[in-house]
Structures are given as C-alpha cells and as structure tokens.
C-alpha positions in Angstrom: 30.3 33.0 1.7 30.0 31.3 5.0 26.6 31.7 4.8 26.2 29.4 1.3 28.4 27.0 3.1 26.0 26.4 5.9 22.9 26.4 3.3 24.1 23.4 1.1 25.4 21.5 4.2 22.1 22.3 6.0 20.2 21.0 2.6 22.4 18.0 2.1 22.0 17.1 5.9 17.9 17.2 5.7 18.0 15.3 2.5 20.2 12.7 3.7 17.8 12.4 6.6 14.6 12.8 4.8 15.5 9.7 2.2 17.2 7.8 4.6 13.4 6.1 5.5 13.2 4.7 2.1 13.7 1.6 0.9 15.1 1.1 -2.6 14.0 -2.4 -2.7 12.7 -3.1 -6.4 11.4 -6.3 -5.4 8.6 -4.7 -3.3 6.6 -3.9 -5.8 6.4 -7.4 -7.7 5.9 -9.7 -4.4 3.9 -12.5 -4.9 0.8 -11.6 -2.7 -0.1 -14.2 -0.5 -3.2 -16.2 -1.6 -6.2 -14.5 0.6 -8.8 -17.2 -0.9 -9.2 -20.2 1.6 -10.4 -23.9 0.5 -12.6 -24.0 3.8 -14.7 -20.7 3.2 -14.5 -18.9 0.0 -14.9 -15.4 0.0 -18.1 -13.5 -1.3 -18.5 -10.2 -1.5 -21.5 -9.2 0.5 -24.5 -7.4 -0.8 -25.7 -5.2 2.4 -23.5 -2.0 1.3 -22.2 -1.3 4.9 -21.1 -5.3 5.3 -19.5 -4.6 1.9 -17.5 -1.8 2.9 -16.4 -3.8 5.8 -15.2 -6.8 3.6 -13.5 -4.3 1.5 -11.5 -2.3 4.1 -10.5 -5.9 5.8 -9.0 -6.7 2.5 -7.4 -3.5 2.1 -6.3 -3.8 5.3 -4.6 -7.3 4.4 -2.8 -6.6 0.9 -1.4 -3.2 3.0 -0.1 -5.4 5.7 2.0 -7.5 3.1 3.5 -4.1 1.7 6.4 -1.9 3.6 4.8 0.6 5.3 3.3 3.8 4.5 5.8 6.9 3.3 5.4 9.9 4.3 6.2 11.7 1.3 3.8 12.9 -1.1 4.3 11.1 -4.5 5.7 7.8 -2.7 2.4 7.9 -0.8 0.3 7.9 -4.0 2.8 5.3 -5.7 1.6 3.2 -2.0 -2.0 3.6 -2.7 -1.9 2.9 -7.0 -0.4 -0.4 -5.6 -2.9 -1.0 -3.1 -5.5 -0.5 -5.0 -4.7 -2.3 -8.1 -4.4 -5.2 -6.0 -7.6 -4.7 -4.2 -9.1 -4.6 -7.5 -7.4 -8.2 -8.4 -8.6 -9.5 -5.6 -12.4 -8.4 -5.9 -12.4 -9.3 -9.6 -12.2 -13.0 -8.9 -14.9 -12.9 -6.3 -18.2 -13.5 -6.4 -21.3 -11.6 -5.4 -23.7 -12.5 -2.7 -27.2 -13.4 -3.6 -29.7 -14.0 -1.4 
C-alpha cells in the first residue's frame, strides 16, 4: 500500500516539474511577426546554393528568435518547428530570386 502511495506522489511530483517549463500562452502562436523586409535593401534570395543556405538559416534563425524558446519535449518540439517553418516559408514566398 505504501508503496502505490509513493508511486503516484513520485509521478505527480515529476509531472508537475516536467510541465512546469511550459507556457500556456495561446497568443504565441498568432504574434504578428515582425516585418524582416527593409525599405533600404530588400531582400533576395541568393542563387549560389551555399549563400542560399546561409540566407535561409539567418532567416530561420530570426523568425526562431521572435518565438519562446525551444521545448524539450517531443511533440511540443515538432509543434516549434511546423511553426517555424511555415513562417520561413511565408517569408521566402514573397522574395525574389537573384539573377545575375
């Protein structure tokens, strides 16, 4: 008996601790991202496939720096990236491609 007792308070205590790190915040996932496009220098998507993968990570890099951070759980983790990467792809749809 005392040893059910410690197994469902030792399962409610790493529970408790394991979704303490997340944030329920609904509005995460609809923030406005900010505009990435400048006046000055408009972006291009560059031809040379090594300058493109470049210019692809630095965006990733920018949409996941407006997001909360990373989870560590499995399926949050995948939620993260779907996000990610649908915006990534909203961003490169309305840019152009270098010519030379």
């Amino acid at each position: 008996m005392i040893e059910s007792i410690l197994a469902a308070t030792a399962l409610l205590a790493f529970f408790n601790w394991k979704f303490s790190f997340i944030s329920f915040d609904s509005n995460v996932i609809h923030r406005k991202m900010p505009e990435i496009k400048s006046e000055a220098s408009p972006l291009i998507i560059p031809e040379d496939s090594t300058l493109r993968r470049h210019f692809i990570s630095k965006l990733r890099y920018e949409i996941e720096a407006t997001l909360p951070p990373r989870p560590q759980e499995s399926s949050l983790l995948m939620h993260h990236l779907n996000i990610v990467e649908s915006r990534l792809e909203e961003v490169l749809a309305g840019l152009p491609i270098e010519t030379d």
